[in-house]
N, C-alpha and C positions, 0 to 999 in steps of 0.2 A: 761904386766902390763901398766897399763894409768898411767902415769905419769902429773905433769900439777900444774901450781901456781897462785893462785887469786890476785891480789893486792886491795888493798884499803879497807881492811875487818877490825873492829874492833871488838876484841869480848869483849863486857861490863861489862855482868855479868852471874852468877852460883847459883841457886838453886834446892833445893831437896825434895820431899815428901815423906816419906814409911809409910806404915799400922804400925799404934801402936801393932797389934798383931802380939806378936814376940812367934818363936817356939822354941823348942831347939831344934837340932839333937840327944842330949844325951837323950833322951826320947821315940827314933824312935821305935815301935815294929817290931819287927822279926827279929831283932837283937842279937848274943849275946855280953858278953860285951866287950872283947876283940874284938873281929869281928867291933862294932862299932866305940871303939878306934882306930882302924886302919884304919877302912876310914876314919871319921873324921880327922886324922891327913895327911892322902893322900890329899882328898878333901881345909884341908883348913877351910872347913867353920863349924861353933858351933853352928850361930843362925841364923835364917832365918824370913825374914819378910813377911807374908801371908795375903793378903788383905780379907775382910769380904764379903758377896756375894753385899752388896750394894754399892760398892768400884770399877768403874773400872779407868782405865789408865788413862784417860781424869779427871776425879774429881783429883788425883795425880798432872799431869799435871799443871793442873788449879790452883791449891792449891801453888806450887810451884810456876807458873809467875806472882801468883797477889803479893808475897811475895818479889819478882824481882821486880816488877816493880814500888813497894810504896817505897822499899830500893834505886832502883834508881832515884826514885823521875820522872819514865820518863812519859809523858803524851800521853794515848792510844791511843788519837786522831791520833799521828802520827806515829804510827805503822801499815806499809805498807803491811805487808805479813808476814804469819804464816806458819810454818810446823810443822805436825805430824805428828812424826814415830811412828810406833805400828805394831805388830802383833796380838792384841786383841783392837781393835774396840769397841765402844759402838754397834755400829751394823755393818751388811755388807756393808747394802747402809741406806742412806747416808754416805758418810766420816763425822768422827769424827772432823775433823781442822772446819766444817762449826756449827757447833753446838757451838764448842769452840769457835769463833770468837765472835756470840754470846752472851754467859755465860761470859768471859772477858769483855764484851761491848769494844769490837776495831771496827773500824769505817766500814760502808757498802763496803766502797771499799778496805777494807785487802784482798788481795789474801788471797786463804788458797789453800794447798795443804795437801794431806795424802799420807803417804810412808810406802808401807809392807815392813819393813826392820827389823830387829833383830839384832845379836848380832856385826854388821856392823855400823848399825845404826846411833850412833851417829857423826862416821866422814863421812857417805853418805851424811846425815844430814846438814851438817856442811857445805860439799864442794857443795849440791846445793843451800843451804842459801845464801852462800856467794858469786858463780856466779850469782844466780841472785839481791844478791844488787848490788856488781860491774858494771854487763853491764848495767842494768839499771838505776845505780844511785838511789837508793831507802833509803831513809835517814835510818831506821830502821823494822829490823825484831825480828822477835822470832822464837826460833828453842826450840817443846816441843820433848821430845823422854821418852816415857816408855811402860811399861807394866805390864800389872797381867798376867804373864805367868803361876801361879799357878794353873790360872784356868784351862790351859790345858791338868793338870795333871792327871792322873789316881790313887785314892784318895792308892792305890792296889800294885803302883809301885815305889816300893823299890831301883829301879835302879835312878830313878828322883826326889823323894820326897826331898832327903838330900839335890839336888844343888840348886832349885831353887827359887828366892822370888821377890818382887813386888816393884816397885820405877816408880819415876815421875820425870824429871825433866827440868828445864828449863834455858835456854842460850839466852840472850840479842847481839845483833848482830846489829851492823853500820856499813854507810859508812862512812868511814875515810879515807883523801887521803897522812895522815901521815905515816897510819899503814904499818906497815913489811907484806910483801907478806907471804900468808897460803901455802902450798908446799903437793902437796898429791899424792898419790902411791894407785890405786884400781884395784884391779884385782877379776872375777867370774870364778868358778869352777860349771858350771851348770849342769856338767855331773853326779856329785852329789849330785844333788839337794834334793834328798831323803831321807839325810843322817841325817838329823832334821827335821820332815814334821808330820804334822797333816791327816792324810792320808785323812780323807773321811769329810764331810760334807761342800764341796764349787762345785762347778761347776761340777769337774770332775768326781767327786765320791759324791754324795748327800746320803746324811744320809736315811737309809731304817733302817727296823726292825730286822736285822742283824746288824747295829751299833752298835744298845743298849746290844749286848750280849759280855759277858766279855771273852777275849781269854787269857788262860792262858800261859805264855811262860816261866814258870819257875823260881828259886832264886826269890820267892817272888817279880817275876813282871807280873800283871795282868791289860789287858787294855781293853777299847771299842776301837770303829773304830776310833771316834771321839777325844781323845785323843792325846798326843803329845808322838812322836816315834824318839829315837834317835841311832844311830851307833855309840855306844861311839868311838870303836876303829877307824874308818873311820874319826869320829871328833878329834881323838886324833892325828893318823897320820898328818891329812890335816895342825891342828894346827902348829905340830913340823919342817913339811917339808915345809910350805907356807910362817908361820908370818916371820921367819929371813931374808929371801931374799928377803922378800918385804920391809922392814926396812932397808936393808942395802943399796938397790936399791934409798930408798927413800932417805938415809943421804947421798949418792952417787950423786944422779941429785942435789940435793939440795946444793953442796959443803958444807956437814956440815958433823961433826964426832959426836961420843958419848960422845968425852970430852966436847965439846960445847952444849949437851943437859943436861938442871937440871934435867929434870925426865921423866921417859918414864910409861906413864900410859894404858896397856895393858887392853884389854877385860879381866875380870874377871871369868874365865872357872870353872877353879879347879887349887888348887895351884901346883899339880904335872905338869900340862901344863905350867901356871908361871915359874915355877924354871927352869924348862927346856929349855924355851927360854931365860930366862934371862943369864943360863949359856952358850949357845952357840953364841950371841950376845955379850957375857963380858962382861957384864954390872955390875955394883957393885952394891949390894943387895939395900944400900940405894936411889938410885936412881928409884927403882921399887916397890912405895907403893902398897898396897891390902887393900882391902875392904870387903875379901871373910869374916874373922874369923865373923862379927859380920850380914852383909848382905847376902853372898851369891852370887849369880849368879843373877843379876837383866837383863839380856838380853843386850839391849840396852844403858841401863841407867848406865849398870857398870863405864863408863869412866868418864862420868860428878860428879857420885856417891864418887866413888876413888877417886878424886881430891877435892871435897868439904869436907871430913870423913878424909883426911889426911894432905892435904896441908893450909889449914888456921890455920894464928896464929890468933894471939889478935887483930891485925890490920883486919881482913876478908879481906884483899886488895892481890890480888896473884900476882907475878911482876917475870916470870920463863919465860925460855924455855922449852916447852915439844913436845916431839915423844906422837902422840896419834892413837893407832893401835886397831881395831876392825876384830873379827874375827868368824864365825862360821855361820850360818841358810844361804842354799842356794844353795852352802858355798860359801860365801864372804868373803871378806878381803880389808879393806882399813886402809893408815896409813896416817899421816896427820904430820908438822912440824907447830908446832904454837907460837907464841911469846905474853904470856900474859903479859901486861903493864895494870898495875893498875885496874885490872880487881874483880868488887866488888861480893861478896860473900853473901848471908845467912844462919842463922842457920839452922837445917834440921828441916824437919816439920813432924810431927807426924800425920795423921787420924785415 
């Protein structure tokens, strides 16, 4: 595992975007009803938020840091450099962060980068934002991370339709040479790279007229080629056997414990993978909010999601220490030690 600590990073602020179109899972067909209450209660999640076909990840996005950036009052001119993570692009090519740049109106010389990252995302995210304002000395960035994963669903399959829903969101990022060092733990498992994969339509396998034909693989799960394909059990394992040692590892180099951590905000999978690391780390239940019952599984976006949907009071000012551990498409895995001080928040935004 990579171990490693950024100094001088400030994180400023949090926002969120999801589709006003909310689904329920108590509604799912080919279900029965017991059958549905049962996963439902396995899984965790009730409702799900499903973006509109005119709806991708970047409008989210965008929608969230202009809402960031009027609450913080900060001026785009001096906003240095952008990243987007996504695993659903507006398109292949271009990247998405140069269009965004853009649509924000931030200044001709924003760097922008684009990051195929997933359910990792937002502390890969995090920890290249925040090396490169460190070495650089780069007064401000922004770090966007979401997706409409929904899209890559197969309308057929029963095994993916209950976890998955669509979020945007946005992370205000400075250099500060006050700030408490960021402390992170990443480690790839690329031998399983397949284990959440879109099989066919990029490079390696381009979409023919075999794509378009639906394969049926049983319990009401039916896909094209094109489609997103998961090994639950191989995700479930990897989850149970990978996140705990990478977190213990990380409160280990980092001389920190769980008692000194306020909250540990986990990738939001499914709550049976939750409980299960929360029970083998020790961790007391309050210390490990969720976001599944009302959201779902937003990819990426679950971490920043989880912490805006639980952790704001009346103040919107969040002032904690948190473990922030991302896990799953790749399979990846990064955790992160971060010390929020006064870090401002907005309401979640609805399109």
């Amino acid at each position: 595992m990579a171990f490693f600590s950024i100094e001088n990073i400030q994180l400023n602020g949090i926002s969120a975007a999801v589709p006003k179109n909310l689904v329920s899972n108590y509604t799912l067909p080919g279900f029965e009803k017991e059958e549905l209450e049962k996963l439902i209660k396995t899984i965790g999640i009730e409702h799900r938020r499903v973006a509109t076909e005119d709806i991708c990840a970047s409008d989210l996005c965008i929608a969230a840091a202009e809402k960031l950036l009027n609450e913080l009052k900060w001026d785009k001119s001096e906003i240095e450099v952008l990243f987007f993570v996504s695993q659903t692009p507006d398109y292949n090519l271009p990247g998405s962060s140069m269009h965004i740049q853009e649509r924000l109106g931030l200044p001709k010389s924003c760097i922008t980068f684009d990051i195929n990252q997933g359910c990792a995302g937002y502390v890969y995210g995090l920890s290249l934002i925040s090396a490169f304002l460190s070495s650089a000395k780069i007064s401000k960035g922004l770090l966007l991370v979401g997706d409409t994963i929904t899209r890559l669903i197969s309308p057929k399959d029963n095994s993916l339709i209950p976890i998955f829903s669509d979020c945007g969101t946005a992370t205000a990022v400075s250099y500060n040479t006050s700030a408490k060092k960021i402390s992170f733990n990443i480690s790839t498992e690329g031998k399983d790279y397949d284990a959440i994969i879109v099989p066919e339509g990029g490079a390696r396998k381009p979409m023919d007229k075999v794509s378009y034909e639906d394969e049926n693989f049983g319990n009401n799960v039916t896909r094209k080629g094109f489609h997103l394909n998961m090994k639950g059990l191989d995700v479930f394992n990897f989850s149970l056997k990978k996140v705990v040692p990478n977190v213990e590892e990380l409160l280990n180099r980092a001389n920190q414990n769980s008692e000194n951590i306020d909250f540990f905000i986990f990738h939001q999978a499914n709550m049976l993978i939750l409980d299960s690391i929360e029970k083998k780390l020790n961790i007391d239940s309050s210390k490990v909010p969720s976001s599944l019952k009302d959201f779902g599984n937003t990819s990426g976006a679950t971490i920043p999601l989880t912490i805006l949907t639980n952790l704001v009071k009346e103040g919107k000012v969040i002032n904690s220490k948190m473990v922030l551990s991302g896990f799953g498409v790749g399979l990846s895995l990064a955790s992160a030690i971060v010390d929020f001080n006064d870090v401002i928040t907005t309401e979640l935004i609805e399109l």
